[in-house]
PyMOL CGO cylinders between C-alpha atoms (Angstrom):
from pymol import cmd
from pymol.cgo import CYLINDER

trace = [
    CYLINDER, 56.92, 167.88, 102.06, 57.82, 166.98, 98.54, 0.3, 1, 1, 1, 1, 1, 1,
    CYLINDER, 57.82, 166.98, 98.54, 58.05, 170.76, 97.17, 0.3, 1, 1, 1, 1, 1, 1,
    CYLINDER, 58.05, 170.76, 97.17, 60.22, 170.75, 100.63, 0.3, 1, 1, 1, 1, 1, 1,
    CYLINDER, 60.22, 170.75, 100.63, 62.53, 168.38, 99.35, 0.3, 1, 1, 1, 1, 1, 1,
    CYLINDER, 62.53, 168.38, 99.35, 63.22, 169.93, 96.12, 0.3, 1, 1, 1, 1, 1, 1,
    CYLINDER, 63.22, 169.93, 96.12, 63.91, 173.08, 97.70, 0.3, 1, 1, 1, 1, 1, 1,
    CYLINDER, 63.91, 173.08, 97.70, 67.95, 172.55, 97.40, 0.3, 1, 1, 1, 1, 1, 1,
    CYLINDER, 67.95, 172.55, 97.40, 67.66, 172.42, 93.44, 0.3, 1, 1, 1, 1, 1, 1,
    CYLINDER, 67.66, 172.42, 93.44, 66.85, 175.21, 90.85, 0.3, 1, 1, 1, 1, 1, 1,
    CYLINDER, 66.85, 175.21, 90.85, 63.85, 174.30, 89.38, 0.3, 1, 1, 1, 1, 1, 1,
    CYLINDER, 63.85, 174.30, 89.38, 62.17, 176.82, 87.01, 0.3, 1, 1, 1, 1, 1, 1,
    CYLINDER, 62.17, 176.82, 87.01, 60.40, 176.48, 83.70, 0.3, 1, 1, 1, 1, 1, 1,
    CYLINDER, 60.40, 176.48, 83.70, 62.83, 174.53, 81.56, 0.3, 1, 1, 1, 1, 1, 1,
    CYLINDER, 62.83, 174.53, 81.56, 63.29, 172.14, 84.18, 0.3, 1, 1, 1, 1, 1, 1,
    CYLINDER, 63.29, 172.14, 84.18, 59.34, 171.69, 84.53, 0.3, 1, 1, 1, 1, 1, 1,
    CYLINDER, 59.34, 171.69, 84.53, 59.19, 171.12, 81.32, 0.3, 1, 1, 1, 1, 1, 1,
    CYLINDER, 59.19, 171.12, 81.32, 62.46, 168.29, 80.92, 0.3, 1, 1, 1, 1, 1, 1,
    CYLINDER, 62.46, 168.29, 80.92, 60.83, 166.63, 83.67, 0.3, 1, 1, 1, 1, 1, 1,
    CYLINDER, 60.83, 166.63, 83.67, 56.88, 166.33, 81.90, 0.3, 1, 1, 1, 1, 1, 1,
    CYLINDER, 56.88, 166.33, 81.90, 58.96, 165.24, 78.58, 0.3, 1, 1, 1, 1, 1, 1,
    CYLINDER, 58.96, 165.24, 78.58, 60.75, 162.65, 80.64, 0.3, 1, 1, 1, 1, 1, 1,
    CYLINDER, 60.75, 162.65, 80.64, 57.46, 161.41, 81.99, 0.3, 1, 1, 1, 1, 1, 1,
    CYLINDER, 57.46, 161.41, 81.99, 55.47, 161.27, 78.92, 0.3, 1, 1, 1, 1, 1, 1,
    CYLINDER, 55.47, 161.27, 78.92, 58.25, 159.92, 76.92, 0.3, 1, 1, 1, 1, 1, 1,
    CYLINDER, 58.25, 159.92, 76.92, 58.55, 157.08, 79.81, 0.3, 1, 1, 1, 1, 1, 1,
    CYLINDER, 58.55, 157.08, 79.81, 54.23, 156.58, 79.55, 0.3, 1, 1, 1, 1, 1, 1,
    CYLINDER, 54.23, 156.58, 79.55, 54.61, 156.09, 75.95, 0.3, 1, 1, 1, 1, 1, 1,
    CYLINDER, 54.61, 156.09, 75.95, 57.38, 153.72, 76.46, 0.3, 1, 1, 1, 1, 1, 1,
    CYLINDER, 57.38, 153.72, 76.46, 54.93, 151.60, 78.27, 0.3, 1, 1, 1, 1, 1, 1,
    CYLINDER, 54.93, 151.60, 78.27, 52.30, 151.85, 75.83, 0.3, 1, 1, 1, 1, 1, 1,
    CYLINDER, 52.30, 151.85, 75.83, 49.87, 154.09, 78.33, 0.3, 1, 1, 1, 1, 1, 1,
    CYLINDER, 49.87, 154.09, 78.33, 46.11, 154.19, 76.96, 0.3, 1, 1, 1, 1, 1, 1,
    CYLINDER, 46.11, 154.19, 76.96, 46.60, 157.51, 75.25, 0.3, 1, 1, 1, 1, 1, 1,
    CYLINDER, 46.60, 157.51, 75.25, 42.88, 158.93, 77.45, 0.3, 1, 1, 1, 1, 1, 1,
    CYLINDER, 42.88, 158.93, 77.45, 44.65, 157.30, 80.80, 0.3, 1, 1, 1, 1, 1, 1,
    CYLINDER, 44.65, 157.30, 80.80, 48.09, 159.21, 79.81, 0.3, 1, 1, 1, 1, 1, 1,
    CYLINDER, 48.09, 159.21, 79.81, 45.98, 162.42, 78.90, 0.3, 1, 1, 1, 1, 1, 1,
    CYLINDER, 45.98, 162.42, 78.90, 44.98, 162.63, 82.64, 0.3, 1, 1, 1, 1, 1, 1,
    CYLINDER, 44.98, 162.63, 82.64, 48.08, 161.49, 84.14, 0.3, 1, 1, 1, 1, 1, 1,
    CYLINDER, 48.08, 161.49, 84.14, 49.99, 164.33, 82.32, 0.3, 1, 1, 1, 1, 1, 1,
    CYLINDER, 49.99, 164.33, 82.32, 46.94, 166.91, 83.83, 0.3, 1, 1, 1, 1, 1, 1,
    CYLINDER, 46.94, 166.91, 83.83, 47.82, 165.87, 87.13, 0.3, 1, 1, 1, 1, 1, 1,
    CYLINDER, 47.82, 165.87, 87.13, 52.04, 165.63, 86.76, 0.3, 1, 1, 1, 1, 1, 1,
    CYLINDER, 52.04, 165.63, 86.76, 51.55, 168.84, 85.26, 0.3, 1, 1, 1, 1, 1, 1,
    CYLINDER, 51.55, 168.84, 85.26, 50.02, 170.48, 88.11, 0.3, 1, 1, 1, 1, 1, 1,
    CYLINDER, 50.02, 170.48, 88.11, 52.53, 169.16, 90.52, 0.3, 1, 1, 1, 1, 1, 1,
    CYLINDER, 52.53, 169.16, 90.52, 55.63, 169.68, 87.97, 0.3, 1, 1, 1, 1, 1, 1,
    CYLINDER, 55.63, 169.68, 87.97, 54.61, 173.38, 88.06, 0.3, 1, 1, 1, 1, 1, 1,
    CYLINDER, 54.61, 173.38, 88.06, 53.87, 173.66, 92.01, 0.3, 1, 1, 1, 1, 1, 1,
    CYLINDER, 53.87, 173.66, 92.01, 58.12, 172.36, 92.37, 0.3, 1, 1, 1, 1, 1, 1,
    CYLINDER, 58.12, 172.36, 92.37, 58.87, 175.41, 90.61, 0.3, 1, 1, 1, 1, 1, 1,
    CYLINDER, 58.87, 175.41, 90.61, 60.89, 177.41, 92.70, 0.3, 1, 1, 1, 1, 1, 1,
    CYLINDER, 60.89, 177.41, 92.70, 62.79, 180.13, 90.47, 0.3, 1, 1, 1, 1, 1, 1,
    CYLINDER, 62.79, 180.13, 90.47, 61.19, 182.99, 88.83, 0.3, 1, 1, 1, 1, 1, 1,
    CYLINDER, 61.19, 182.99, 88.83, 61.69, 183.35, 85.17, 0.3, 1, 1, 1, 1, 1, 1,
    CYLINDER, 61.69, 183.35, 85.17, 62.73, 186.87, 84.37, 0.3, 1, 1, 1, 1, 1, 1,
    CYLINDER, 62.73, 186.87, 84.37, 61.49, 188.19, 80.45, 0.3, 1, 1, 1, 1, 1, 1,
]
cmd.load_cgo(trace, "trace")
């Protein structure tokens, strides 16, 4: 449902990759145990890349 709801937007690799920058940048903001930020990224990353919905072209 979420990957659903993105559907509307562009989102390819540069905007995958804004987002995980946003989200680390806001972790270390809070002063996230660097081992408990580690995993949290793992896991964003996975879903940050699964909203992708453009195909880069080389």
């Amino acid at each position: 449902m979420l990957r659903r709801r993105h559907l509307p937007f562009t989102i390819g690799e540069p905007e995958r990759d804004q987002w995980m920058y946003c989200m680390i940048k806001a972790m270390q903001t809070l002063s996230i145990d660097e081992n408990v930020m580690q995993k949290l990224a793992e896991q964003l990353y996975g879903v940050a890349d699964f909203m992708r919905n453009k195909s880069e072209q080389s």
